[in-house]
C-alpha positions in Angstrom: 0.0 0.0 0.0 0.9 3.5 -0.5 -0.5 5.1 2.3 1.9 6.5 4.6 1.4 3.9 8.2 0.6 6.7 10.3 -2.2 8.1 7.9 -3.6 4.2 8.3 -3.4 4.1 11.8 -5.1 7.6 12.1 -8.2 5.8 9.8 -8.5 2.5 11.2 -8.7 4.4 14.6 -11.2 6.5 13.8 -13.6 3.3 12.1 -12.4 1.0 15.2 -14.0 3.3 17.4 -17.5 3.1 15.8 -20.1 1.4 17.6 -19.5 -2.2 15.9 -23.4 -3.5 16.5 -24.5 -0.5 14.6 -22.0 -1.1 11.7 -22.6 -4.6 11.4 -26.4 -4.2 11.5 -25.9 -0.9 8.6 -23.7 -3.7 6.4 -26.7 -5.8 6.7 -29.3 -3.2 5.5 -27.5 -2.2 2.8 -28.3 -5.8 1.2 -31.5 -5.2 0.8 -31.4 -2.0 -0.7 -31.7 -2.4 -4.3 -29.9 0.9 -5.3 -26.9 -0.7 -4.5 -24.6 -1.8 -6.7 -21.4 -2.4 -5.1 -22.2 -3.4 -1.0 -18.8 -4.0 -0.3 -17.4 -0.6 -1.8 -20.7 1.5 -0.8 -19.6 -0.2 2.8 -16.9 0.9 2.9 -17.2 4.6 1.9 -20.6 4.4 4.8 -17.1 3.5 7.0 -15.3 6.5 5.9 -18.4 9.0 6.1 -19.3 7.7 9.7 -16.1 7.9 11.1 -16.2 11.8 10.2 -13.1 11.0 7.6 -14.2 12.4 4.6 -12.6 16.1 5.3 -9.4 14.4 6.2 -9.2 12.3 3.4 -9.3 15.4 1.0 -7.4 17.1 3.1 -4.5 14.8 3.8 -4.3 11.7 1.6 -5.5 13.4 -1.9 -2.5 15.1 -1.6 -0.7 11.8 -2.4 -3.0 8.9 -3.3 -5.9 8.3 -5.7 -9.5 6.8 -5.0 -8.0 3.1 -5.9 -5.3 3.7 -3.1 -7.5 5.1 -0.4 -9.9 1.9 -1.6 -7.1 -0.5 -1.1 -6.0 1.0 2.1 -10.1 0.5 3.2 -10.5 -3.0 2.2 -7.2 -3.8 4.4 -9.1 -1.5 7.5 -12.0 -3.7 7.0 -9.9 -7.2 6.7 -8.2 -6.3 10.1 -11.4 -4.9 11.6 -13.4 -8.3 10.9 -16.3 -5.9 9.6 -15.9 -8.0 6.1 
């Protein structure tokens, strides 16, 4: 991954410490919405928005990384986080 350790810690922080019921029980509404394309990407980007990391992410990481970088480095958060 490209994303500089500390800026992963900082985001995997800031998901870790959502409520964990409330994100598993979002994940499971999403499948039955049928505007959904992509659950696991749309989960993930719910992740980001809940976590209040949207501002940072434009802030910090576009500075350096793309959307398939910031994606990758989400999909590793949600591995570690067993919210896959």
């Amino acid at each position: 991954m490209k994303i500089k350790p500390e800026h992963y810690a900082h985001m995997k922080n800031a998901i870790a410490a959502l409520p964990r019921e409330k994100v598993l029980l979002h994940k499971e509404a999403l499948k039955d919405d049928p505007r959904v394309k992509d659950l696991e990407k749309r989960f993930r980007e719910d992740l980001k928005y809940a976590a209040k990391l949207s501002p940072w992410v434009s802030e910090t990481l576009y500075s350096y990384l793309n959307d398939t970088h910031i994606d990758t480095a989400m999909r590793s958060i949600v591995k570690d986080l067993k919210l896959a």
